[in-house]
C-alpha positions as CSV (number, residue, x, y, z in Angstrom):
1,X,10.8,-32.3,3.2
2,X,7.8,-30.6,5.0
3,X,4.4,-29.9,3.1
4,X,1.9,-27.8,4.7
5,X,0.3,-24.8,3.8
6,X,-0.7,-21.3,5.4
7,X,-3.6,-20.9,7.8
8,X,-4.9,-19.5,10.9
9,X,-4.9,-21.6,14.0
10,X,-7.7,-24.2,14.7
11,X,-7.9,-27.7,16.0
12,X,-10.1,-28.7,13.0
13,X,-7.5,-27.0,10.9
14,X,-4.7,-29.0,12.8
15,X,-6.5,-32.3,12.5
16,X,-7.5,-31.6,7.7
17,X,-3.6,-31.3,7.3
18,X,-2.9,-34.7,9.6
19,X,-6.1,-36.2,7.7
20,X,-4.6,-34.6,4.2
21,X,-1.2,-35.8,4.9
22,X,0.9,-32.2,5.2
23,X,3.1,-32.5,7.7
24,X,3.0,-28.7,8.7
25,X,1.4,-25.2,9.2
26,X,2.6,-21.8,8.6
27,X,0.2,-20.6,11.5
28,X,-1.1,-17.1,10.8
29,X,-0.2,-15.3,14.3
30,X,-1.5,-11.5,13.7
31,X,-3.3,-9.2,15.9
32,X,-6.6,-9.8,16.5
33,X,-6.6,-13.7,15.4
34,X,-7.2,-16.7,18.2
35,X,-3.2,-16.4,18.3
36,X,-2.8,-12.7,19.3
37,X,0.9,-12.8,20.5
38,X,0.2,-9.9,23.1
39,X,-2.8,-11.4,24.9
40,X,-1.8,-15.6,24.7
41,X,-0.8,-16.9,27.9
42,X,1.4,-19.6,28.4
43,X,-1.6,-22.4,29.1
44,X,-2.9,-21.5,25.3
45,X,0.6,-22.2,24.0
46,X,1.0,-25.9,26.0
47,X,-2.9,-26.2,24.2
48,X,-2.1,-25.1,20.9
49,X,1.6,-26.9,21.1
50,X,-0.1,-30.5,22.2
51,X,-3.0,-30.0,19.6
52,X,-0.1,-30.1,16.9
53,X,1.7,-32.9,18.4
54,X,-0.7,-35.2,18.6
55,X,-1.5,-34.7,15.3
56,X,2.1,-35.2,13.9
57,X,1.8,-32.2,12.6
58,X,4.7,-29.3,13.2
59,X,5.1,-25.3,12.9
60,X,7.2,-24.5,10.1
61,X,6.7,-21.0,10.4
62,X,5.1,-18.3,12.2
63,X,3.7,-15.9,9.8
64,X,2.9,-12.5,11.7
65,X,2.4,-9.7,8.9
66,X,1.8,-6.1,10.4
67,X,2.9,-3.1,8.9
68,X,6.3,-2.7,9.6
69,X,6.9,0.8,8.5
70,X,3.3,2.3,8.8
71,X,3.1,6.1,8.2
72,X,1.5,6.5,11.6
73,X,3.9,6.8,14.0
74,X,2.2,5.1,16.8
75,X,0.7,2.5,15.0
76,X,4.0,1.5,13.3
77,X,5.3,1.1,17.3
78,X,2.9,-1.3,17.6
79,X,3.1,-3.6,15.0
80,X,7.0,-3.0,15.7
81,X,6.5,-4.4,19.1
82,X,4.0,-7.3,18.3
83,X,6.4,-8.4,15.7
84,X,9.4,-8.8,18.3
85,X,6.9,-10.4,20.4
86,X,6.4,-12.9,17.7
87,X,10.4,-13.3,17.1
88,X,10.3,-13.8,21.1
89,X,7.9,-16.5,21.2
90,X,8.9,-18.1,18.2
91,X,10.6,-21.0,19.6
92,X,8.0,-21.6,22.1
93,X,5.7,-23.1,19.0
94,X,8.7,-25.5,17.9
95,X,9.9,-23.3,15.5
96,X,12.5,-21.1,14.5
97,X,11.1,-19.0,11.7
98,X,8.9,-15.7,11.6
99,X,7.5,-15.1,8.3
100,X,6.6,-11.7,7.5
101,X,5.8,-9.0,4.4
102,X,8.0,-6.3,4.3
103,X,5.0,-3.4,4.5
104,X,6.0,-0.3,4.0
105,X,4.4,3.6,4.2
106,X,2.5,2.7,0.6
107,X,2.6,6.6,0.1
108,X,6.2,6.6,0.0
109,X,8.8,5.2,-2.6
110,X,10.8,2.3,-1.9
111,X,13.6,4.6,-1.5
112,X,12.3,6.8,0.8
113,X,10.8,4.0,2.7
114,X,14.5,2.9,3.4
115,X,15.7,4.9,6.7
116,X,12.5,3.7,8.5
117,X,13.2,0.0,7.1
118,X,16.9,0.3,8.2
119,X,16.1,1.7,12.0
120,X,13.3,-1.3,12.4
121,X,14.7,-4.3,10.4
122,X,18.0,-3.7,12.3
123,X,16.2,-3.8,16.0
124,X,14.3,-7.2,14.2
125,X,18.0,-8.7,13.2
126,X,19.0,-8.4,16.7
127,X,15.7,-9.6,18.6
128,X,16.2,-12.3,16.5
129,X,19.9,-12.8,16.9
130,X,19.3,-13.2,20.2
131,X,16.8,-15.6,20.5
132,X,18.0,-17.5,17.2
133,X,15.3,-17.1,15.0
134,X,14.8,-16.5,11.1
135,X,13.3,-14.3,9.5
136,X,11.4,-14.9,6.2
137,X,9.7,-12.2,4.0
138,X,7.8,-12.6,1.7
139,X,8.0,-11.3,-1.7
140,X,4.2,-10.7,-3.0
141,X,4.1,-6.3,-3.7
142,X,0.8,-6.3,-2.3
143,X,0.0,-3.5,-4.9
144,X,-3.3,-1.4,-6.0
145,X,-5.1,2.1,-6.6
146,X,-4.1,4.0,-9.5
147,X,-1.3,5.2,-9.7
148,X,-0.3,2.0,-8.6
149,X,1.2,1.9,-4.8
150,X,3.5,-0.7,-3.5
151,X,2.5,-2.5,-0.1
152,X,5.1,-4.9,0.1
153,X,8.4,-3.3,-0.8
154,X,10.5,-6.6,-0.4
155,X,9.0,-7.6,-3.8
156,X,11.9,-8.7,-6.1
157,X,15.7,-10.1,-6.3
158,X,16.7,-6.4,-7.0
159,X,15.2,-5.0,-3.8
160,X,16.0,-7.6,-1.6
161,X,19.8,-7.1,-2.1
162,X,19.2,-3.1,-1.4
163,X,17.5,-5.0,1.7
164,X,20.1,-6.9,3.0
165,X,22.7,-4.2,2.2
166,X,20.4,-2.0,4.6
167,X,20.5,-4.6,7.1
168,X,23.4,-7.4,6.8
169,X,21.7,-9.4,9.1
């Protein structure tokens, strides 16, 4: 069984879970972090990848949380492109899972965040297909503001099988 915890990348991070006894990171990878999967080269990676093995500590998961379905067309094609990025390079940290929220446009239903989900979940199902990875999502609605608007809209059992129906992947 691994322990770890979430966080984003650090060698003193690295070195509190081998001193704490996890044996593995869910390394935060989002835009803008130390990790920013459009600007790391391939000498950060070796870095980042030996800092964890000499530690005994391993990846579990990638967590890279943009928003998926952003209202803002260009914006969305963005975080749409970092993600597969992420899926890409997945493997590359010794790992095989990309965590992610399912963010949707928080001014739209569930519902009628749907199409949008299906067109850009499907093109993640086959990045990650195709470079065997997994995708995880996680299940906090990220909600606020009154009335009360869902961030997250992969929240609960019942919406993740209208999910998976959307995209059988």
């Amino acid at each position: 069984m691994w322990i770890g915890f979430a966080t984003e990348y650090s060698e003193e991070r690295v070195k509190f879970a081998r001193a704490a006894r996890f044996n593995c990171l869910e390394v935060m990878m989002n835009p803008g972090t130390e990790l920013d999967l459009m600007k790391i080269k391939e000498d950060k990676i070796k870095q980042v990848t030996e800092v964890f093995e000499k530690n005994e500590i391993g990846i579990a998961i990638i967590q890279c949380s943009v928003n998926h379905l952003d209202g803002d067309f260009i914006r969305r094609r963005e975080n749409n492109a970092y993600f597969c990025r992420a899926i890409e390079l997945c493997q590359k940290f010794g790992t095989n899972v990309v965590s992610t929220n399912t963010w949707g446009d928080k001014d739209k239903s569930i519902k009628d965040n749907l199409p949008v989900y299906r067109e850009v979940f499907s093109r993640y199902a086959k990045v990650a297909e195709d470079n065997n990875v997994k995708i995880a999502m996680e299940n906090c609605p990220h909600a606020g503001g009154y009335p009360l608007k869902i961030g997250n809209i992969g929240y609960s059992p019942g919406i993740w099988k209208i999910l998976f129906e959307e995209v059988p992947s």
